[in-house]
C-alpha positions in Angstrom: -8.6 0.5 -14.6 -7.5 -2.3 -12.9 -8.2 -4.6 -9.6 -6.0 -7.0 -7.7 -7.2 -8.6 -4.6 -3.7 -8.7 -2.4 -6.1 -9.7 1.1 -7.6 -13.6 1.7 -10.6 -14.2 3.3 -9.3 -13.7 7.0 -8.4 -10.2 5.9 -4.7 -10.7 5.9 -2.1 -10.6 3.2 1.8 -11.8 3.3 4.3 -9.1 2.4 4.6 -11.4 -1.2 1.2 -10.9 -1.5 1.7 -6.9 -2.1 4.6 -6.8 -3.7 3.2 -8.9 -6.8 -0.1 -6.8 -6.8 2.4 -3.9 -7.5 4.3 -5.6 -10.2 1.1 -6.5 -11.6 -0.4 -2.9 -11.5 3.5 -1.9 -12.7 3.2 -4.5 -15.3 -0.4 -3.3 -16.7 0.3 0.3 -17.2 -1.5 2.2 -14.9 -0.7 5.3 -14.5 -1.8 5.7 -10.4 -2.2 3.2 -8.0 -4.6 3.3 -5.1 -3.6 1.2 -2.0 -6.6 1.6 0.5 -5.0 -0.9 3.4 -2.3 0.6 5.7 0.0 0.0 8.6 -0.9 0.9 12.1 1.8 2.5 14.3 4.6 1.9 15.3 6.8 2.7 12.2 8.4 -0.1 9.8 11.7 -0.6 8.8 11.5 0.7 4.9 13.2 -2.2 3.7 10.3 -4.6 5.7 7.5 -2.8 4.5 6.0 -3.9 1.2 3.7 -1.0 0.7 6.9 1.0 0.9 8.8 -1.0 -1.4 6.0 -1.8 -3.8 5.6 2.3 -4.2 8.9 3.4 -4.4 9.2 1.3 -7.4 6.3 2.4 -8.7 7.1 6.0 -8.0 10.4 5.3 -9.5 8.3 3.9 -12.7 6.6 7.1 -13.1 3.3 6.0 -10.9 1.6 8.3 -8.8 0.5 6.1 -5.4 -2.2 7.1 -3.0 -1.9 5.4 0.6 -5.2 6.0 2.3 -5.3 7.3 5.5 -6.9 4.8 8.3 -9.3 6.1 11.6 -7.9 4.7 14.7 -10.3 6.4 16.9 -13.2 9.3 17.3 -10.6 11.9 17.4 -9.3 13.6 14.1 -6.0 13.1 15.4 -6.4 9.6 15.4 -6.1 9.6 11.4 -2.7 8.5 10.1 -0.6 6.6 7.8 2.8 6.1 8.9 3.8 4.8 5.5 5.9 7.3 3.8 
């Protein structure tokens, strides 16, 4: 198992940020990687998304990711994660 902290203090994290924490996790060996911070709608550009870059290489590498899914309201139609 393995941690990286991708998010500073203000809750924020720069598209860098992510994309080092998946080479990192890449680099370690895992063998899945769980990213539990999403995008909210509308949908990203692939190439200016970070979470879609960092697990496409992963995936490419052999790594299962799991995006989780976020609540944007009471509703059960309310959960979603737009990243592919």
């Amino acid at each position: 198992m393995a941690s990286t902290e991708v998010c500073w203090e203000d809750g924020k994290s720069s598209k860098a940020d992510v994309l080092v924490a998946f080479d990192e996790a890449i680099h370690d060996g895992v063998n899945v990687i769980l990213a539990s911070f999403g995008s909210p709608p509308p949908l990203v550009p692939l190439l200016d998304s970070s979470l879609d870059i960092g697990s496409f290489h992963a995936m490419k590498k052999g790594i299962s990711v799991v995006l989780l899914a976020g609540n944007n309201g009471p509703d059960p139609l309310f959960v979603l994660n737009v990243i592919p």
